[in-house]
N, C-alpha and C positions, 0 to 999 in steps of 0.2 A: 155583248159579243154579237159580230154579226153573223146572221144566217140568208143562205143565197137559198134560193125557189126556183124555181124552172117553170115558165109558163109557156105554154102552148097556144100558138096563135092558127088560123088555119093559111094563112098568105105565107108567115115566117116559121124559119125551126126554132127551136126551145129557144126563149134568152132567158139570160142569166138575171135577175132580181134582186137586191142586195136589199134585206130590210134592218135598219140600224134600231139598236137597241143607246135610248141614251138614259141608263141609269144613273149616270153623276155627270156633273155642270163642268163648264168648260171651266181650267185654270187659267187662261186668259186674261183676264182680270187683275188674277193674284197675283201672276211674274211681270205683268208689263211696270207696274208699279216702281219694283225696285231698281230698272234697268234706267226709266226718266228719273231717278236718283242720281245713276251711275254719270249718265250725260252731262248732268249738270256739272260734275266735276272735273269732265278731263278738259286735258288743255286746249286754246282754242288757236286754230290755224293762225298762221304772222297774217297778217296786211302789209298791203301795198304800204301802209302809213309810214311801218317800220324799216323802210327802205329809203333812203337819201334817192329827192328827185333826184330823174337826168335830164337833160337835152333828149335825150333820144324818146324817153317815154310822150314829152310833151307831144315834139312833131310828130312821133306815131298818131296821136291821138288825135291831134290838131287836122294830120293828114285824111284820117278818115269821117272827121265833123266837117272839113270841107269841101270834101268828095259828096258826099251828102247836100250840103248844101246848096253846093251848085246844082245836083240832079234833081233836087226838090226846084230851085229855081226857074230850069231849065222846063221841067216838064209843071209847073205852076202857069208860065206865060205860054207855054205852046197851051193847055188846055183855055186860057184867058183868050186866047184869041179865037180859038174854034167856037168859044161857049159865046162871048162878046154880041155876035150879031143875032143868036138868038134871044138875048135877053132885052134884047132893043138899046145895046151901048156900042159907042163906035173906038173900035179898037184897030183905026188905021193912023198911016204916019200923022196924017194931019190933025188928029185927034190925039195922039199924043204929046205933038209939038205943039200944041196950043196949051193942053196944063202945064208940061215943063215950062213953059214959058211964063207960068205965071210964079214959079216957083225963085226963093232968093240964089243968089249965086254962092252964097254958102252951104245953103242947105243941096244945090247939086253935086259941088263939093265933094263934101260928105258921102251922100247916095252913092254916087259914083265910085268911092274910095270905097265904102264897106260892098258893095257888089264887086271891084276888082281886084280887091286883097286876098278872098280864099279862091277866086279863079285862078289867079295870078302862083300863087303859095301852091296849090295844088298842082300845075303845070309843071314847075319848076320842081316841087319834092318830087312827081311821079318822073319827072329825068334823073333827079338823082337816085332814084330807085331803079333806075336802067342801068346807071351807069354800078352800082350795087351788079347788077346782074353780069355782070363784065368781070364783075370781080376785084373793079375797081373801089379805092380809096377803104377799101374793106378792114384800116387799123384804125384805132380807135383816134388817133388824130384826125386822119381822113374822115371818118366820120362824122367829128366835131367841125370840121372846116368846109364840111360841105354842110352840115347845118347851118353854120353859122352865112354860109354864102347864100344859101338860099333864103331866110330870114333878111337877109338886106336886100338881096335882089329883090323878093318877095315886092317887100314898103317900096325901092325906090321903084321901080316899075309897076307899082299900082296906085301911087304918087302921082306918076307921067300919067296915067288914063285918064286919073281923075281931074287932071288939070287939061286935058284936050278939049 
């Protein structure tokens, strides 16, 4: 049981003292036991698993991994160039135009196409998230057909970059 004291200081008035008596152990111990019993039994939330993809979850997803990517992109070559001259590498046009150049014209290709794919993808889904904002194509065809249009715009216009 507890008993409170009153102490007298000469700066403060009384406080109050609570001094605990701990004549039996905490049951802590003894209930947490049966209740990681209990846990183990109940049902476990659905997943996503149990759900038939859609179209809409991918480009959600797709939408914000290459949102990402580009702003990692973005701010990787703006820090490349500030950091470049201090490390003693030259990171001007003529300095880049001389390695691309020794590179095959497949592999710029390529380069070129996986850098303008999620630029490209993401330009064009964050318009059709505008046009979303409008209110527009907001049934669920509309929706499918603006995915699906942005998905080919996406390829054939990152196609064109890559072949400029």
């Amino acid at each position: 049981m507890a008993k409170t004291t009153f102490a007298k200081t000469r700066l403060m008035a009384p406080v109050g003292i609570r001094i605990l008596s701990t004549s039996q152990s905490s049951q802590k111990e003894v209930t947490v036991a049966p209740l990681i019993e209990q846990r183990k039994n109940r049902p476990l939330s659905p997943h996503l698993t149990i759900y038939q993809p859609q179209l809409t979850w991918y480009m959600s997803m797709f939408h914000r991994v290459t949102g990402g990517a580009v702003a990692v992109g973005f701010y990787a070559g703006a820090v490349g160039y500030a950091v470049a001259p201090m490390v003693g590498m030259g990171f001007d046009a003529a300095a880049i135009t001389s390695v691309i150049a020794t590179v095959p014209v497949g592999a710029k290709i390529a380069a070129k196409f996986i850098v303008a794919y999620p630029f490209t993808y993401h330009c064009l889904n964050g318009i059709r998230h505008l046009a979303w904002d409008t209110t527009r194509f907001m049934t669920i065809k509309g929706v499918y057909q603006t995915g699906y249009a942005v998905l080919g715009l996406s390829t054939v216009s990152a196609v064109a970059l890559a072949l400029i």
